[in-house]
C-alpha positions as CSV (number, residue, x, y, z in Angstrom):
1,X,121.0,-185.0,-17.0
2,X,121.5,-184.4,-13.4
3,X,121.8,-187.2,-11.0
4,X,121.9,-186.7,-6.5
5,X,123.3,-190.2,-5.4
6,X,123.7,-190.1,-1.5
7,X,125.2,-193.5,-0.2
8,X,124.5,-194.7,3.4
9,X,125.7,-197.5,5.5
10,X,129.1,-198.9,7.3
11,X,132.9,-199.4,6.7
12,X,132.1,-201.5,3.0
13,X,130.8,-198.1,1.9
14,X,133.4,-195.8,3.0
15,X,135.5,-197.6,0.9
16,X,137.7,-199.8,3.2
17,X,139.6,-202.2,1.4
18,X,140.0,-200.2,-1.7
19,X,143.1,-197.3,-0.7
20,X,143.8,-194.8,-2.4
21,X,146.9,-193.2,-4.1
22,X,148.7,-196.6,-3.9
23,X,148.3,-197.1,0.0
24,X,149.1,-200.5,1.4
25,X,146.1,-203.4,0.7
26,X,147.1,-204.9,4.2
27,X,147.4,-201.7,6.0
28,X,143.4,-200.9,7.7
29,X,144.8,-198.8,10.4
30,X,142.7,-196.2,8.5
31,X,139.5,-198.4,8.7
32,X,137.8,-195.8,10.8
33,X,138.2,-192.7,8.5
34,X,135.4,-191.3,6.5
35,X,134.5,-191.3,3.0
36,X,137.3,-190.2,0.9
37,X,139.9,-190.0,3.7
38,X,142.4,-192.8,2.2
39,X,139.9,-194.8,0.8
40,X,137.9,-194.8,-2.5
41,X,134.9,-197.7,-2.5
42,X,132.3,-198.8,-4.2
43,X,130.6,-196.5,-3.9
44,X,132.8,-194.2,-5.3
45,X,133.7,-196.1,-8.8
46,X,130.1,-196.0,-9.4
47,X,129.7,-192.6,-8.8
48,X,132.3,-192.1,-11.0
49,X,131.1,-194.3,-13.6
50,X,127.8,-192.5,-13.4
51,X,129.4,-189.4,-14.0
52,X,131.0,-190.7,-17.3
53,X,127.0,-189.9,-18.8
54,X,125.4,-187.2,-16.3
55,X,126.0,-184.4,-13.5
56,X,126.6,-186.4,-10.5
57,X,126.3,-184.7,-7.2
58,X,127.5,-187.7,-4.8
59,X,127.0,-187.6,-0.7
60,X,128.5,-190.4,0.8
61,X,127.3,-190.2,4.7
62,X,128.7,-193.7,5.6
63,X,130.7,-194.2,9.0
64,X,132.7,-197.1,10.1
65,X,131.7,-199.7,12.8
66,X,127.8,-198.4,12.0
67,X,124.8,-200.1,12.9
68,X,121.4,-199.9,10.8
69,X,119.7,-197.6,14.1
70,X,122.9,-195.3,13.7
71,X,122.3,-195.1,9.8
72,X,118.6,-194.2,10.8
73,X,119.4,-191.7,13.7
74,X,122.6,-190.3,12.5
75,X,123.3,-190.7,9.0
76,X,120.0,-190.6,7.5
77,X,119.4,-186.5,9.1
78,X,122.3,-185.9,7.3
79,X,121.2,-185.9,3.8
80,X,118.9,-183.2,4.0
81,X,115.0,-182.8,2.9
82,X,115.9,-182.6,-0.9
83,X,115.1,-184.8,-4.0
84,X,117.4,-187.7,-4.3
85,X,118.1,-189.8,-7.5
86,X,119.8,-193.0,-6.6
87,X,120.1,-193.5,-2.2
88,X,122.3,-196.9,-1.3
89,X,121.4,-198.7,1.9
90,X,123.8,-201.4,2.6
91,X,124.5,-201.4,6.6
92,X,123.8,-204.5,9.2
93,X,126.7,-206.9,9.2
94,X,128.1,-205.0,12.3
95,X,124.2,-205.7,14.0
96,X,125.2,-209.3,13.8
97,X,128.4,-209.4,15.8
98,X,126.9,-207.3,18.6
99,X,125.1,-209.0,21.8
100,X,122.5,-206.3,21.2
101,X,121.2,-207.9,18.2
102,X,117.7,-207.4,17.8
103,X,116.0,-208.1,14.4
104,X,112.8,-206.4,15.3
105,X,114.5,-203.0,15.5
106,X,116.8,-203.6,12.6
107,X,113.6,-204.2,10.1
108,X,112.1,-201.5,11.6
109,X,114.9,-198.3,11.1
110,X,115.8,-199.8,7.6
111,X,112.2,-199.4,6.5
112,X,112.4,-195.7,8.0
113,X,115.2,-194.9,5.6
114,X,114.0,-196.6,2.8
115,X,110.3,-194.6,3.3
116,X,112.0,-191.0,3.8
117,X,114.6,-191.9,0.6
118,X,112.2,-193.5,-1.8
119,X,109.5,-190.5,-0.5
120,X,112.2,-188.3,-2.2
121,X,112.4,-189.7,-5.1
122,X,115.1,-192.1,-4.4
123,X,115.8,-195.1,-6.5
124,X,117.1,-198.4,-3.5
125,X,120.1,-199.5,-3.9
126,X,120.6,-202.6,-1.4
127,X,122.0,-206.4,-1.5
128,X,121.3,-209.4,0.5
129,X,124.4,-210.6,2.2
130,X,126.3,-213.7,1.5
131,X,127.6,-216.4,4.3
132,X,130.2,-214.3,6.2
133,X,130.9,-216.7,8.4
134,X,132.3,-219.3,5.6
135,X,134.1,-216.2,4.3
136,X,135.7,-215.8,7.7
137,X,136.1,-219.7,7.9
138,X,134.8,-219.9,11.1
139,X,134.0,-223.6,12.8
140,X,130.8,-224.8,11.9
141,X,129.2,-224.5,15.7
142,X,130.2,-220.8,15.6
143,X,129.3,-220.0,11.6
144,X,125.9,-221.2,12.0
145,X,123.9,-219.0,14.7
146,X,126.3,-216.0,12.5
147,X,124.4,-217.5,9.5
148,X,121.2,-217.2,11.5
149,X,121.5,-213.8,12.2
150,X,122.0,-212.9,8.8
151,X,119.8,-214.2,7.2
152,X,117.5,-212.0,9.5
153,X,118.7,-209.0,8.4
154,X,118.5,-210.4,4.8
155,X,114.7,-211.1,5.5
156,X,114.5,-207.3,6.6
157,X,116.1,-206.2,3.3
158,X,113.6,-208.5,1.6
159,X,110.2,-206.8,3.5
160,X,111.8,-203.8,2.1
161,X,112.5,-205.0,-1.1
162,X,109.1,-206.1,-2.1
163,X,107.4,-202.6,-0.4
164,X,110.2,-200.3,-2.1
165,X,111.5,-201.8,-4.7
166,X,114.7,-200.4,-6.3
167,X,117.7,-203.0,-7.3
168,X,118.8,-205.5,-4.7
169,X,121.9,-207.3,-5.2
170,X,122.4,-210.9,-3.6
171,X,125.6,-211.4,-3.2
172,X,125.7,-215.0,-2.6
173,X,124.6,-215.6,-6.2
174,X,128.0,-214.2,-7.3
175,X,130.5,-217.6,-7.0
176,X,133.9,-214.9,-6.5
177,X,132.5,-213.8,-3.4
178,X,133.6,-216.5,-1.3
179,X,137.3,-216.5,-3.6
180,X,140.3,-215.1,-1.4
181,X,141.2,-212.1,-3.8
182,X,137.6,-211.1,-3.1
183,X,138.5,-209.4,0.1
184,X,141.1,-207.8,1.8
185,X,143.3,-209.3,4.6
186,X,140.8,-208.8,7.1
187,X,138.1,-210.8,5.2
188,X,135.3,-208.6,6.4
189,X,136.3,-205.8,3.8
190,X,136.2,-205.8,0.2
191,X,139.6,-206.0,-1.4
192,X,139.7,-203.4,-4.5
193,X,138.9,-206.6,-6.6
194,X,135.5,-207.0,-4.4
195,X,134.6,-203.1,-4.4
196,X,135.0,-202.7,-8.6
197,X,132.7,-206.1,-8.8
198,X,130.0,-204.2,-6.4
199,X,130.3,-201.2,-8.3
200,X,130.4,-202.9,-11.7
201,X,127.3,-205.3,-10.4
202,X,124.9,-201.7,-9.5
203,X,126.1,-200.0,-12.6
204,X,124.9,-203.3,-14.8
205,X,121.7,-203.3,-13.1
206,X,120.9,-199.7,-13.6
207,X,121.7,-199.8,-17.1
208,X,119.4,-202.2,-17.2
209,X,117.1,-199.4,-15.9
210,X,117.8,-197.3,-18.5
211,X,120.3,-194.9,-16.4
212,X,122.7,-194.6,-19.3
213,X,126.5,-195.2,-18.2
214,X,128.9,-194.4,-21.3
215,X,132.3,-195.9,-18.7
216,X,131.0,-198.8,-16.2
217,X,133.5,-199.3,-14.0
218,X,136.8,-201.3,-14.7
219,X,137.5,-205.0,-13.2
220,X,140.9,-204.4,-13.9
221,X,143.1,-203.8,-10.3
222,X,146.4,-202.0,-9.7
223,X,146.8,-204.0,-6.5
224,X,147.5,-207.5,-6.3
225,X,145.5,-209.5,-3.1
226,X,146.9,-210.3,0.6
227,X,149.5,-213.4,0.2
228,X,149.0,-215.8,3.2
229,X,151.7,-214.3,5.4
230,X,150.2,-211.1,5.3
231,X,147.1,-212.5,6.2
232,X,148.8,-214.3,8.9
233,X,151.0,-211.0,9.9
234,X,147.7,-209.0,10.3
235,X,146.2,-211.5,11.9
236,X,148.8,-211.4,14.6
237,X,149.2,-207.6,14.8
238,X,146.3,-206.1,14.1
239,X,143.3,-208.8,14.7
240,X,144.3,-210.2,17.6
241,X,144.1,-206.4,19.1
242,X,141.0,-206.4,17.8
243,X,139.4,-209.4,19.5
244,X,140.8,-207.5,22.4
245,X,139.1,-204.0,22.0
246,X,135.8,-206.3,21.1
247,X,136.1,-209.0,23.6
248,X,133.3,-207.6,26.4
249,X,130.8,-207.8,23.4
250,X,132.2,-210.4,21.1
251,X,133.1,-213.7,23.3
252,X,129.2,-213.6,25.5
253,X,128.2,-213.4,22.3
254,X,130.1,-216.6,20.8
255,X,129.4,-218.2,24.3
256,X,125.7,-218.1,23.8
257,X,125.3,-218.6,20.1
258,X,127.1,-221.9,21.0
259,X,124.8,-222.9,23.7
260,X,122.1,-222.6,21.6
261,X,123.9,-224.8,19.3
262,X,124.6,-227.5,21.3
263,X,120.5,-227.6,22.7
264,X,118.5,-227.6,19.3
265,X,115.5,-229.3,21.4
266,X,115.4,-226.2,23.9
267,X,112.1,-224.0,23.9
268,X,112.4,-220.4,23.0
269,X,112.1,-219.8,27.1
270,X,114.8,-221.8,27.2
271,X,116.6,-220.5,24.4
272,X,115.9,-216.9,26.0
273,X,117.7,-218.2,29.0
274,X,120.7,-219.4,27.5
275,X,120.8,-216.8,25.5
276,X,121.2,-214.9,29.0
277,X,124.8,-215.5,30.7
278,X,125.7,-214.3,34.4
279,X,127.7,-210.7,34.3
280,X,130.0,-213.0,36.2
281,X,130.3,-215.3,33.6
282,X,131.2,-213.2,31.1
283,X,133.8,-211.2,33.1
284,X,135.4,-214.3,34.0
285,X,135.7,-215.6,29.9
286,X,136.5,-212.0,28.7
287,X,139.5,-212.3,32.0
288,X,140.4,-215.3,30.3
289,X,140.8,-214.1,26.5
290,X,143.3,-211.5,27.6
291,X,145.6,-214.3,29.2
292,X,145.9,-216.3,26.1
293,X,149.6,-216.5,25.8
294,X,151.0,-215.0,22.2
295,X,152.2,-218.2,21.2
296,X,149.0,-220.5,21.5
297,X,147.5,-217.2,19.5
298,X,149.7,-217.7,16.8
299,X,149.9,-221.4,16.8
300,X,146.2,-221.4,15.9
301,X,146.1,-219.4,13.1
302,X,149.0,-221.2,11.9
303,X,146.3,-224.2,12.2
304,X,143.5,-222.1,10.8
305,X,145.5,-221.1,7.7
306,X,147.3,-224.9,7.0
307,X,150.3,-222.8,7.2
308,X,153.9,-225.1,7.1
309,X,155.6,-225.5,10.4
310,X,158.3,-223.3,9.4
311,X,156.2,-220.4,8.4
312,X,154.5,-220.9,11.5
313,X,157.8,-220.3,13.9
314,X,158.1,-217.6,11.9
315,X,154.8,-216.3,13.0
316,X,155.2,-217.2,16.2
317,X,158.5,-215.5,16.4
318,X,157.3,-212.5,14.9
319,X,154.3,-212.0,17.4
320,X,156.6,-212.6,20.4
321,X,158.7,-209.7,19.4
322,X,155.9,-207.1,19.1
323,X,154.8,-208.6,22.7
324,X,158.4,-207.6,23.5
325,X,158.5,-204.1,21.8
326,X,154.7,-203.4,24.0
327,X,156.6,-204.9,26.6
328,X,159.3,-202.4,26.6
């Protein structure tokens, strides 16, 4: 039996956090390659484990940093006009850390994919997503309106759910996903431990289906998880940067997810408003980001992670000298 599986969505389905030919767990400087390039993914094992019973012909179309319109405009075209067997459709956690959020159009461009796939023949493949925020361990002013948002796209993957069908996964019903060795060092990604239990997860489900699968795929991992200091070390050189590259869109964001929070009695008009800052406003907090000195940086995620004092000046230390070596 033949089987098209054609995979769509963001970074989680390219495969980040799960390298290839023994590359580095802590090392995403990669994160923006496509399918294949460095990574291998969910997506991936259960193609492979699929091909253990039948003639696979996998397309994986996913795209780092994509949003559910760009899986809908630009992905979607992609695969074609041709009978599909098995289409995943696992996008919108990058929706939810832009200010141009917008539920409204995020329901509507995941239920034009799932029409044109499951019109082909395509069997869903989707999840509800967990609490990132508690993953990311985010204060609780700053993890709720994130919370909020998801669970808007969730109630988008459930309208298309109970109109498609197909197999949906919710992820918060699995207890490991909110367990360190779950992810990789950035915590958005799925370590390889994380991408094997997605995979493994489908595959159970669609044997379930009766899609025969001779060789689920293996739980077992070659790589061990991030330790703390390599959480910490990335933290320092590689999401701190990134804050940076995301600040204009990230900190208004933050700004007015915790005004909202801190005026629960306001109307929506008012909650419109505040949702609303001055272009000065922003430029001035974004100015302000870039001026945080290195050291109060790494002093609070020495705070964040309960790391010991020592390890901490240690940090520090380390972060001041790549300020030095940009510096130079």
């Amino acid at each position: 039996m033949s089987l098209h599986y054609v995979a769509l969505g963001d970074s989680t389905t390219v495969g980040v956090g799960d390298p290839m030919n023994g590359s580095s767990t802590t090392d995403l400087s990669g994160a923006g390659a496509r399918p294949g390039e460095g990574w291998r993914g969910w997506a991936s094992l259960l193609a492979d484990a699929l091909a253990s019973s039948h003639r696979v012909t996998f397309s994986n179309f996913a795209t780092s940093g994509a949003t559910v319109p760009v899986v809908a405009t630009e992905q979607l075209p992609e695969t074609g006009d041709g009978p599909i067997d098995i289409a995943s459709l696992i996008v919108g956690v990058n929706d939810t850390l832009r200010s141009s959020f917008d539920a409204g159009r995020i329901r509507d461009h995941l239920q034009l994919c799932a029409e044109q796939l499951t019109a082909r023949g395509a069997l869903l493949l989707t999840v509800r997503f967990h609490d990132h925020g508690k993953v990311f361990g985010l204060p609780r002013w700053l993890r709720r309106p994130l919370w909020h948002r998801i669970e808007q796209v969730n109630l988008a993957y459930d309208d298309l759910h109970a109109r498609y069908g197909g197999i949906r996964l919710d992820m918060a019903a699995y207890p490991e996903i909110y367990r360190r060795d779950f992810w990789s060092v950035d915590r958005l990604h799925p370590g390889e431990r994380g991408h094997r239990k997605l995979a493994r997860a489908f595959a159970d489900e669609l044997a379930v289906r009766g899609v025969r699968i001779d060789v689920p795929p293996d739980l077992d991992c070659a790589y061990r998880p991030p330790s703390r200091w390599a959480d910490a070390l990335w933290l320092v050189r590689e999401g701190a940067p990134w804050v940076g590259r995301r600040a204009h869109d990230l900190l208004p964001w933050a700004a007015r997810m915790a005004l909202t929070q801190f005026h629960p009695s306001t109307t929506k008009a008012e909650d419109d408003r505040l949702l609303t800052l001055p272009p000065s406003s922003t430029t001035a907090e974004v100015g302000r980001l870039h001026t945080v000195p290195p050291c109060s940086t790494t002093a609070e995620v020495g705070r964040l992670l309960s790391l010991p004092p020592s390890l901490s000046s240690s940090l520090s230390a380390a972060a001041d000298a790549e300020v030095r070596h940009f510096e130079a």
